[in-house]
NUVEX-715927 format. One line per 4 residues: their letters; for each residue x, y, z of C-alpha. Coordinates in Angstrom, 1 decimal. Each point is the difference from the previous one (the first is absolute). Layout:
<nodes>
A) X Y Z; ...;
</nodes>
This chain:
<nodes>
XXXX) 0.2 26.5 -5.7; -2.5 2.5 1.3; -3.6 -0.9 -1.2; -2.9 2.3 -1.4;
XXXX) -0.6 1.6 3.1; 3.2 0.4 1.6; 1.5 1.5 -2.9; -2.7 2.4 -0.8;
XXXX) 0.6 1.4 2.9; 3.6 0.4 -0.2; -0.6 2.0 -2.8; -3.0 2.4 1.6;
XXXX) 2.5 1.4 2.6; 2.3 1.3 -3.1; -3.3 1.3 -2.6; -1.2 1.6 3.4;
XXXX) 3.3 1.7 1.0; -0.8 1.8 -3.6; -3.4 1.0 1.0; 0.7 1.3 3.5;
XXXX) -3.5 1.9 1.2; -1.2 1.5 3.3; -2.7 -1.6 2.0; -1.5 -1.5 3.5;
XXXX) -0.1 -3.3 1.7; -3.1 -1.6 -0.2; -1.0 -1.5 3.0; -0.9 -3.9 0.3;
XXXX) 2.8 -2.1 -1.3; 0.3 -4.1 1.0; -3.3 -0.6 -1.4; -1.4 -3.2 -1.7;
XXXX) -1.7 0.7 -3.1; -2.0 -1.7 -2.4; -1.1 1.3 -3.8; 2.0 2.8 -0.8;
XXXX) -1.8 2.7 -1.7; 2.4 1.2 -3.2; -0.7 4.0 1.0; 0.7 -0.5 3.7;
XXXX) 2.9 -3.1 -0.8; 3.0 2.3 -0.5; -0.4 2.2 3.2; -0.8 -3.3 2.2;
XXXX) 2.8 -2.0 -1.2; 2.6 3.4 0.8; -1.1 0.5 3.2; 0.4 -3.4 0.9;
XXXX) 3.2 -0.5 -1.8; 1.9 3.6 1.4; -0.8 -0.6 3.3; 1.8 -3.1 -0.3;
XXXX) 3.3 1.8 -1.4; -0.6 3.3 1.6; -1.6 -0.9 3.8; 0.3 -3.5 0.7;
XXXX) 2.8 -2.0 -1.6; 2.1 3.8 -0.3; 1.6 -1.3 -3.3; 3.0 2.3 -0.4;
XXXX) 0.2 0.2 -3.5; -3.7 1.7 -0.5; 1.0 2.1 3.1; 2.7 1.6 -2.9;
XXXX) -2.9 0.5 -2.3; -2.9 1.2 1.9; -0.1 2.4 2.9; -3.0 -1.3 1.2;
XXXX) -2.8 -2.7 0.2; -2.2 2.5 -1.9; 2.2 0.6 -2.9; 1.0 -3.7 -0.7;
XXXX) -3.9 -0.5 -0.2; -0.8 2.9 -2.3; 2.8 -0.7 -2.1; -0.6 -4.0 0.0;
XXXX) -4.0 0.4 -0.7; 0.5 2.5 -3.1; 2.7 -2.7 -1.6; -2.6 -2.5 0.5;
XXXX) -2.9 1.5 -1.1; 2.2 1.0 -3.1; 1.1 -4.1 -0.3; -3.7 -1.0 0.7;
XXXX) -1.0 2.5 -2.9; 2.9 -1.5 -2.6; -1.0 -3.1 1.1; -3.4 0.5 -1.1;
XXXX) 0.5 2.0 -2.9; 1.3 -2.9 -1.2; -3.2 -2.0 0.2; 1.0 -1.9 3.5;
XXXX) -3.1 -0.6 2.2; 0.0 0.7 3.7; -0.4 -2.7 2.9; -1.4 1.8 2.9;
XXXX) -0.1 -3.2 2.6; 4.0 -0.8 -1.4; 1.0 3.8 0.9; -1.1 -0.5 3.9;
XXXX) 2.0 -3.8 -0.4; 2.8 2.7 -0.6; 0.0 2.4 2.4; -1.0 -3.0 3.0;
XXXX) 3.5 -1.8 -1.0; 1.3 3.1 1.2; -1.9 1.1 3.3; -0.6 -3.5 1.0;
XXXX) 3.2 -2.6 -0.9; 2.7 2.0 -1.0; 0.1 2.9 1.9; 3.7 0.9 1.7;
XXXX) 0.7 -3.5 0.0; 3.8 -1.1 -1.8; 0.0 -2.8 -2.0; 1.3 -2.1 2.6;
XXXX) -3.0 0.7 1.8; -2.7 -1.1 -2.8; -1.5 -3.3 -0.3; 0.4 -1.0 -3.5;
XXXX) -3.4 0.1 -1.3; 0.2 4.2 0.5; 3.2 -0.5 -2.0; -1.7 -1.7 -3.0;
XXXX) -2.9 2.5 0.2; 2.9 2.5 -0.6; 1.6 -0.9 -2.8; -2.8 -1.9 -1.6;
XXXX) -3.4 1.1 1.1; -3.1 -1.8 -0.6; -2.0 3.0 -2.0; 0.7 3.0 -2.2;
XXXX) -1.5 3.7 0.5; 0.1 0.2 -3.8; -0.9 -2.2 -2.5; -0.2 -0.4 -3.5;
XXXX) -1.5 -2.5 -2.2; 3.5 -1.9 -1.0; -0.7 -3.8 -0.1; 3.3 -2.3 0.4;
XXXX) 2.9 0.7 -2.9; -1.0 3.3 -0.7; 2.1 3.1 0.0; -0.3 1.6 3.1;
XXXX) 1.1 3.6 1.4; 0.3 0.1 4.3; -1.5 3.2 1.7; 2.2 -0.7 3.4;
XXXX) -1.0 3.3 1.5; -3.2 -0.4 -0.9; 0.0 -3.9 1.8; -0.5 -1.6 -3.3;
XXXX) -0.2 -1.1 -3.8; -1.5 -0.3 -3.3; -0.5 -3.7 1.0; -3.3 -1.1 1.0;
XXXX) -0.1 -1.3 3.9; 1.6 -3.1 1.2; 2.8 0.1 -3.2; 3.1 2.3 0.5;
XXXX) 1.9 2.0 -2.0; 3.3 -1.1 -1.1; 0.5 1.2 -3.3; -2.9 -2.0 -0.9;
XXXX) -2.9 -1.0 2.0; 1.0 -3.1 2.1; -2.3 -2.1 2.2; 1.0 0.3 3.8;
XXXX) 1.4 -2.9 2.2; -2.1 -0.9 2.5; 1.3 0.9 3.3; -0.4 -3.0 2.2;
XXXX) -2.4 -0.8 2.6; 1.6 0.0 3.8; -0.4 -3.6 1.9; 0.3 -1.0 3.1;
XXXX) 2.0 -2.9 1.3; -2.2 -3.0 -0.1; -2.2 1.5 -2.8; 0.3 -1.5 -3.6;
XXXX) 1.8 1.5 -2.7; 1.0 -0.3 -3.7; 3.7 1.4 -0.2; -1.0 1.8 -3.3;
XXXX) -2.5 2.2 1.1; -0.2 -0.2 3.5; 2.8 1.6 3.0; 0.2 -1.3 3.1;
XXXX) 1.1 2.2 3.4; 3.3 1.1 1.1; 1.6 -2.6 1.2; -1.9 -2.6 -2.1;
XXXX) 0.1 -1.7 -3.7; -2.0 -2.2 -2.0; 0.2 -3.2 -0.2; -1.8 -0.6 -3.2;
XXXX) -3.1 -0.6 2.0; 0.0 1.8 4.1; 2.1 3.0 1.0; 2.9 -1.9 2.1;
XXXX) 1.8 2.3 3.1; 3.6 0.3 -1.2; 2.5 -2.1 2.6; 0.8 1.6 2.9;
XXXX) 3.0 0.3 2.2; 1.9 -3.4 0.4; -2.5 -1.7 -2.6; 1.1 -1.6 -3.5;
XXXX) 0.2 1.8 -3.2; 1.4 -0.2 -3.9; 1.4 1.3 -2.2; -3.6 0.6 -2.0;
XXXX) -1.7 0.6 3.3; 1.5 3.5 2.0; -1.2 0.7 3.8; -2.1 2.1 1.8;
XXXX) 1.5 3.7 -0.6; 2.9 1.1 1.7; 1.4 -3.4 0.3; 2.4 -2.0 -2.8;
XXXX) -0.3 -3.2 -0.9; 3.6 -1.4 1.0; 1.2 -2.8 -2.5; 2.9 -1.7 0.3;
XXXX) 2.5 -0.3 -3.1; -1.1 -2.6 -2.3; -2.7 -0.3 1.5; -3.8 1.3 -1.0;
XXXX) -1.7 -0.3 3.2; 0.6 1.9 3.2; -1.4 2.1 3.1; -1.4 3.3 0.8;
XXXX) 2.1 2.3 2.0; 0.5 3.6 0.5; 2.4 2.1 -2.5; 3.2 0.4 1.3;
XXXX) 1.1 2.8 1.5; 2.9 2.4 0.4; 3.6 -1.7 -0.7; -1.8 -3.5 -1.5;
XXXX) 0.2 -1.0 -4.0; -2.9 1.8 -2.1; -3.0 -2.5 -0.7; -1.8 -0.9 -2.8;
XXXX) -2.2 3.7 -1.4; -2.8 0.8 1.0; 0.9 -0.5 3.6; 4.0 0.1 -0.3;
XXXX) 0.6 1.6 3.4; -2.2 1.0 3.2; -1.7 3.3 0.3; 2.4 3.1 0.6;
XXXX) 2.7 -1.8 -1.6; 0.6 -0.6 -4.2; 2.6 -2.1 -1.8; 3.3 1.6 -0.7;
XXXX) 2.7 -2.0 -2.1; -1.9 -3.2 1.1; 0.0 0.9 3.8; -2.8 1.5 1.7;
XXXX) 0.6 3.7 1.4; -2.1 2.3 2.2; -1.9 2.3 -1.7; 1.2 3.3 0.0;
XXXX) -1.8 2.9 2.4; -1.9 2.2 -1.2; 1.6 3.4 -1.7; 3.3 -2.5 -1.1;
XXXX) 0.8 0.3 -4.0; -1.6 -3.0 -2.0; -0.2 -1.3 -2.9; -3.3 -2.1 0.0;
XXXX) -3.2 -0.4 2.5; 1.3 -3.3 1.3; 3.0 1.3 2.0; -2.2 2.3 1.6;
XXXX) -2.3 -2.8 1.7; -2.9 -0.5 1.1; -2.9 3.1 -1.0; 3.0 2.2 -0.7;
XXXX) 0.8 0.9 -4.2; 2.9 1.4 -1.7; -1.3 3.1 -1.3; 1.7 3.8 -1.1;
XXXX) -0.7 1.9 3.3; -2.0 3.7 -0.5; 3.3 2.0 -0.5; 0.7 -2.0 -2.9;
XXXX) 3.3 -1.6 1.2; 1.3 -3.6 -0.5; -2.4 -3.3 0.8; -0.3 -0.8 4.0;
XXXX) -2.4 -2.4 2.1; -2.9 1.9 0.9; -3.4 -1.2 1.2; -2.2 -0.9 -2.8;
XXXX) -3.0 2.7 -0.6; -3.8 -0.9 -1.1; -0.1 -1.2 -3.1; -2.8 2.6 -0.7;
XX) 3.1 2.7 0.0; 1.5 -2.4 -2.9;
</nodes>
């Protein structure tokens, strides 16, 4: 599911389709920022975010809306300085120093990138960031009312609203192999997992594996029937039986009818993203028609 951020945004693009206004391009966008000022918050975090759609991503369905850089901004800063004002009509306090947090996901980690492309921390930071732009004074099991386009709730920081206020899960704390862990609060690197005590490098190529303990990524761990310990190999590929998921066939093929196929090119009718391969998705294409493989966009366009 889309996360505070992400799906506040989703729904900016169609408030600010309603409140279409003229306007210029302010110059200077890519910047790191720190605190925020609320009066100066809503035409900062516009520019930044329409040069994305409009200029440097060239997100096709904003391109429908807005004729130009200057108008999605106009349009995008007066719906949020009319969310920031609800927002605060409604008692919420403002966080200067989170607001910059905000607009620096976007001009320095998400940027044009797809998901593919993202590491996974700016994929958590997405969906579940760390701070709110507005907060309220809600302490944990209280009612609660969200302000998405206003990046926030009636909670008070560090407890999010889900129909009551609920205490976040700590996200957890990156490790590299060798360092020591605790599997309940602690993640070790790609490639990696804890061992209860020391992040451990997954087995590689040719090396021993379980069935409780997978292999590097990309590889599968091959167990023989009755069996629950095998070896790390590659996926199979084109015209071989599927694998075990995650990794049931190589890249640029998927498993049909428990045989693995080559992924289809790209502008062929499909039904799902993993027929398409490898940073391709199964999407409607901009005349509307029927699902085909096309390359996936930024996620910013999303």
């Amino acid at each position: 599911m889309l996360g505070l951020l992400h799906r506040s945004l989703a729904l900016f693009v169609s408030c600010c389709a309603l409140a279409i206004a003229c306007g210029e391009s302010t110059p200077g966008v890519g910047g790191m920022y720190g605190e925020l000022p609320q009066d100066s918050a809503p035409d900062t975090f516009a520019r930044e975010y329409c040069h994305l759609l409009m200029t440097a991503c060239d997100c096709p369905t904003p391109r429908q809306i807005f004729s130009s850089a200057g108008q999605c901004e106009s349009a995008m800063s007066m719906q949020l300085e009319a969310d920031f004002a609800e927002a605060q009509a409604a008692g919420l306090a403002y966080d200067p120093e989170c607001m910059g947090e905000y607009v620096n996901l976007f001009t320095q980690e998400l940027g044009c990138s797809t998901r593919t492309e993202l590491t996974p921390s700016v994929v958590v930071s997405i969906n579940a960031p760390t701070c709110k732009v507005h907060y309220g004074e809600g302490v944990e099991g209280d009612a609660c009312t969200n302000h998405y386009t206003a990046f926030g709730d009636t909670c008070e920081p560090g407890l999010l609203c889900q129909g009551t206020c609920m205490a976040l899960t700590p996200q957890p704390v990156n490790k590299a192999v060798g360092d020591a862990c605790d599997p309940s609060t602690d993640q070790c690197e790609t490639g990696s997992y804890c061992d209860g005590m020391t992040c451990i490098a997954l087995p590689d190529a040719g090396e021993a594996c379980s069935l409780g303990l997978s292999c590097r990524p990309g590889l599968q761990c091959d167990v023989p029937k009755g069996s629950t310990d095998g070896t790390c190999t590659p996926p199979p590929g084109a015209g071989q039986p599927c694998a075990s998921p995650p990794f049931e066939c190589a890249d640029g093929t998927y498993c049909e009818a428990n045989t693995c196929v080559t992924a289809l090119p790209a502008g062929s009718p499909c039904d799902d993203d993993r027929q398409c391969g490898p940073g391709n998705v199964c999407d409607e294409p901009a005349d509307g028609a029927s699902d085909v493989c096309m390359a996936e966009g930024p996620l910013v366009c999303f």
